[in-house]
N, C-alpha and C positions, 0 to 999 in steps of 0.2 A: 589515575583512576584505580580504584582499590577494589577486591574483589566485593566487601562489604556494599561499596554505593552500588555495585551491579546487584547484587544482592536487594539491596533497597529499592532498586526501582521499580524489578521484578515484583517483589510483595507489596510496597506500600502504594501503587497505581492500580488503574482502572483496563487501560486503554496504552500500549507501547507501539506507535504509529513506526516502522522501520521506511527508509526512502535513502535513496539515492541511484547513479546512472547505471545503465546497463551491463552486466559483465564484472560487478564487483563481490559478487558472492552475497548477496542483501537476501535472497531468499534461505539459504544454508545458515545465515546469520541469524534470520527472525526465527526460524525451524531450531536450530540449538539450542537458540536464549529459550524460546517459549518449553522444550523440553528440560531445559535446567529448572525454570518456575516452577512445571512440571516436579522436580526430584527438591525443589523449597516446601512441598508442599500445596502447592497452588494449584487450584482448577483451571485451568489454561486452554481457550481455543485459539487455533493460529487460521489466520485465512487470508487466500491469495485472492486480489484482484487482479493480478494480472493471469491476463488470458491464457498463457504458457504455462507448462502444467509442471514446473520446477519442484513447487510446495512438494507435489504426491514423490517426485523421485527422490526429493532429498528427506524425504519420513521412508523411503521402502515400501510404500503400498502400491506403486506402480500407479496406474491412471481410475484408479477408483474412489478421489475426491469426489463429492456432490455440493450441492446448496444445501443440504440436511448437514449437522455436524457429525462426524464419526468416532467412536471411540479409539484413540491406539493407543495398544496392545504395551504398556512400558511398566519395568520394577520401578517403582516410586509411590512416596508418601501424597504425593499429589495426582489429577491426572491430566492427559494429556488428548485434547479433542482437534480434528481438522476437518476445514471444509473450502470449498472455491467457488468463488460467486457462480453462482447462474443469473445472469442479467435478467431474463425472461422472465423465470420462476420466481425473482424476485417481485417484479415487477407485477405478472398475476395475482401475488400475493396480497401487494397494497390493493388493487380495485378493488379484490372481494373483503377488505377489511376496510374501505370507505363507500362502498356502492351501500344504498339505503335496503337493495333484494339482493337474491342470486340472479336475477332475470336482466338486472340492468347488470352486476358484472359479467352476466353471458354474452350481453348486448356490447358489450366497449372490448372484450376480448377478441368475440370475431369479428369488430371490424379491420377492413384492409386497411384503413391509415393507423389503428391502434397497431396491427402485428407487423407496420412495418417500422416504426419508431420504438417501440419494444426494442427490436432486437437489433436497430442500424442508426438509430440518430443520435445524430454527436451530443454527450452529454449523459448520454440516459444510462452507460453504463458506468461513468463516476456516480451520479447518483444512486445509481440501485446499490452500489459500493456501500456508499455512507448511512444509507436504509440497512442495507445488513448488516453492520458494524451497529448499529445502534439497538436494531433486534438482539444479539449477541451481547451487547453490552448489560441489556435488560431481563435476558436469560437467569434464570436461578441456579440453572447448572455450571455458571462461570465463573470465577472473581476473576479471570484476566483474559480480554484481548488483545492479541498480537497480530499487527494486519503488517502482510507483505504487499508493499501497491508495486504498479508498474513503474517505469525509469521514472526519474524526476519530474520531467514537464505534465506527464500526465499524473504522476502525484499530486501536483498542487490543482490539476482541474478535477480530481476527489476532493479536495479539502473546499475548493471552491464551489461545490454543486449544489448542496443545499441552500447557499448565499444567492446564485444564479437560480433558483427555481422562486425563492421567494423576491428576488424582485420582477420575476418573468409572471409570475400572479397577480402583484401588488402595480402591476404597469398598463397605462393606459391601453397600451395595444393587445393584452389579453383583453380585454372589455370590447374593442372593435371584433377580435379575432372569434370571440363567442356570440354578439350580438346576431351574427346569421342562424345562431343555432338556436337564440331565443325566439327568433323571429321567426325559423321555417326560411327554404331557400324561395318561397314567392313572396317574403313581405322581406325588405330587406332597406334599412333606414339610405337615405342622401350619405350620410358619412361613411357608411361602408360597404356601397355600393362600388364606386374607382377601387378601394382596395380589391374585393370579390374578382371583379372584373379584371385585374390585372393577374391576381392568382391565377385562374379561371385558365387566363391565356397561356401561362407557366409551363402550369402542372395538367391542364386539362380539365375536363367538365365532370369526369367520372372521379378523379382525385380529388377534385374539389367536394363533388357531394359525399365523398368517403368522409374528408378530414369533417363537414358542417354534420352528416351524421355522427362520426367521434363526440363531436362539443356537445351535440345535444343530449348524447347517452352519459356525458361527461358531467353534466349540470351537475349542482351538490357534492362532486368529491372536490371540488379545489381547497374549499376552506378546509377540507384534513390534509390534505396534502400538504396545503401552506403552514401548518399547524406542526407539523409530522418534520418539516426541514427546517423550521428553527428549533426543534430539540434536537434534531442532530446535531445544526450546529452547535448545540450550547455544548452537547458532549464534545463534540472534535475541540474546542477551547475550553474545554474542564481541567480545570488545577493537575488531574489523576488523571488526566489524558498527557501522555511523553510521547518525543517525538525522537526518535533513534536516527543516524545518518550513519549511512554506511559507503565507505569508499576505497580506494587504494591510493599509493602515492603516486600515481600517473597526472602529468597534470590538469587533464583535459576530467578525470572525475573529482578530479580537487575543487577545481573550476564551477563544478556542476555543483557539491556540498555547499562552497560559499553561496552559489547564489541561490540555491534552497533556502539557507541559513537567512540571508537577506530578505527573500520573499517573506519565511515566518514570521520575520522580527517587525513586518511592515505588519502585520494582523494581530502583534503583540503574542508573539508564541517564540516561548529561548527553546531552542533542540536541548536535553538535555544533555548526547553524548556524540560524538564524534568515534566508528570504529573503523578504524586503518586496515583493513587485512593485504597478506601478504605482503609484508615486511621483512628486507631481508635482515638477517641478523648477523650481528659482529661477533668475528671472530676473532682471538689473542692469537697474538703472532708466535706466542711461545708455550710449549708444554702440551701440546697436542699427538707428535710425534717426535720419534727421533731421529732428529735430524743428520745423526752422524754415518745413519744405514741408509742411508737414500743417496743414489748416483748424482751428482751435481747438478746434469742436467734436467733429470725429472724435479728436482728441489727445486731449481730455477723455476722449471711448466708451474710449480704447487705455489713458491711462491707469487707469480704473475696472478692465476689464480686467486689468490687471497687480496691480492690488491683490488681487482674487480670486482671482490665482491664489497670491498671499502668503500671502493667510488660508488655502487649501485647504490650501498646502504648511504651515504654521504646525500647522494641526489633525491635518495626518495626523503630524506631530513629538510632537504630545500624545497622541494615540493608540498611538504606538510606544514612547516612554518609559513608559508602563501597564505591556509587558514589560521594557524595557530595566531598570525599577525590582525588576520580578518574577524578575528573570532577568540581573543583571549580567554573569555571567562568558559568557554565550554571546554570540558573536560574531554582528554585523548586517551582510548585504547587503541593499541597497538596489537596488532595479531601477528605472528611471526609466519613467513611463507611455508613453513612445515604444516604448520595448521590448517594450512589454505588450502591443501593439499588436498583435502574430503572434498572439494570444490568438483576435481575432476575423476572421482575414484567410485567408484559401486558406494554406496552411503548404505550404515545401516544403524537402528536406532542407537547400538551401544556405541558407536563412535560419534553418533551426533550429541550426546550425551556428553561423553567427551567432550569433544568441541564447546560445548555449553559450560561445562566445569573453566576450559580454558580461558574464554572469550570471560569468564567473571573476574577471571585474576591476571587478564593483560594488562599492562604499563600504562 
């Protein structure tokens, strides 16, 4: 991997999707790259989905991301914007851009089953994920998104939620599940009456009329909605949409990249990069010091020393070829563990900058 294809990927995309498991520096990673874009020239926002508020401390702003994007503050020919999902806010945003008034998006906001799937049901915040990703995509103030998502598994249930909403429209049991809200809860058809009835028992009689009030204040936005997450989708599989992985050579995240890698390749999407951080790095056994001033027995401790760090770099080389085997044609940066180092240190933009410069001309 050359500093130029890092280069290229940075300017000639749309969309750099970073993912991989917990704990491998993937937020420091998308936060550098996107500030290198940044110093290519590039209009560049970076946004965290994951709930953890990494993004803000590895830019220096402390916990002052929002769902608005923000300007930060960097010398470059480019610039450089961040923001971190607000599920909510996202979420209020679509009804009042598919409600027909303001009165029916009044109406679907305050109700109690609307604010409590807002802000707690599985799913709803990979989608408001992929809803703001595609807002940002369609921004004028942008030519590059950089999305940091959460560990892996929940990675792919962002890639997957637009897919999941359109067939939870397109499916016979949304058609039962709205029928009581067409109907009014006293007229309610033979077919979906057992179902009601079975709810009813669940969730209760007052939940129940929350969720058939929802559907009925609900009427006329499905078709945008449905509408709204097949352009997502087409952008998250756009040619200018890349997908970055990020890992160490531990084997248990190596683990996690290939089957990342495998999931994409099933939806026809190649990762285009594979980045190692924290690598140790090989040392020559000769011409570092001299050897003729050092007591035999600290020579001995230095050379023991050196050996370990042969075997460490050795091991994590077997651990990398696990994907290099799984995965030949994608391309491997290497970050050396020095660099990994801004991982656990006060972060400030000139050294994420840094970092960014590095991470284009790793191995």
């Amino acid at each position: 991997m050359s500093a130029s294809q890092v280069n290229q990927l940075l300017t000639e995309n749309r969309v750099i999707v970073f993912a991989g498991s917990g704990g491998v520096g993937k937020t420091t990673t998308a936060a550098a790259l996107a500030a290198h874009g940044a110093q290519l020239g590039k209009r560049v926002v970076v946004i965290t989905i994951d709930p953890a508020k990494r993004l803000a401390d590895a830019l220096g702003v402390g916990g002052t991301l929002t769902n608005e994007p923000s300007r930060i503050e960097l010398s470059a020919s480019g610039e450089l914007w961040a923001t971190m999902l607000d599920t909510r806010t996202t979420f209020n945003a679509l009804i009042h851009r598919y409600s027909q008034t303001p009165e029916q998006a009044d109406r679907i906001i305050a109700n109690r089953f609307y604010q409590n799937i807002a802000g707690s049901l599985s799913g709803t915040q990979e989608y408001m994920a992929a809803e703001k990703l595609y807002d940002l995509y369609n921004d004028p103030r942008f030519d590059l998104v950089v999305v940091d998502t959460p560990p892996t598994r929940q990675a792919l249930d962002f890639l997957s939620a637009p897919a999941r909403l359109t067939r939870f429209i397109d499916h016979p049991l949304y058609r039962i599940l709205i029928a009581p809200a067409n109907a009014g809860l006293k007229v309610i058809s033979t077919l979906t009456q057992p179902v009601v009835r079975l709810i009813s028992k669940v969730i209760g009689t007052q939940a129940l009329e929350d969720t058939v009030e929802f559907f009925q204040a609900f009427q006329g936005l499905d078709a945008g909605f449905r509408d709204r997450a097949v352009a997502v989708e087409t952008v998250l599989h756009d040619k200018l949409t890349q997908y970055v992985l990020v890992s160490t050579a531990q084997t248990d995240a190596i683990s996690e990249a290939c089957f990342f890698t495998d999931t994409l390749r099933k939806q026809k999407i190649e990762p285009a990069l594979l980045i190692l951080n924290r690598m140790q790095p090989r040392f020559t056994d000769h011409g570092l010091v001299d050897t003729q001033s050092i007591d035999s027995a600290d020579l001995a401790l230095l050379e023991e020393n050196l050996a370990r760090f042969h075997r460490l770099a050795n091991a994590q080389d077997e651990s990398a070829q696990i994907f290099t085997h799984s995965a030949p044609e994608i391309p491997i940066a290497r970050v050396p563990f020095s660099a990994a180092l801004l991982d656990d240190q006060e972060k400030t933009l000139v050294a994420l900058c840094s970092l960014g410069a590095l991470l284009a001309r790793a191995d």
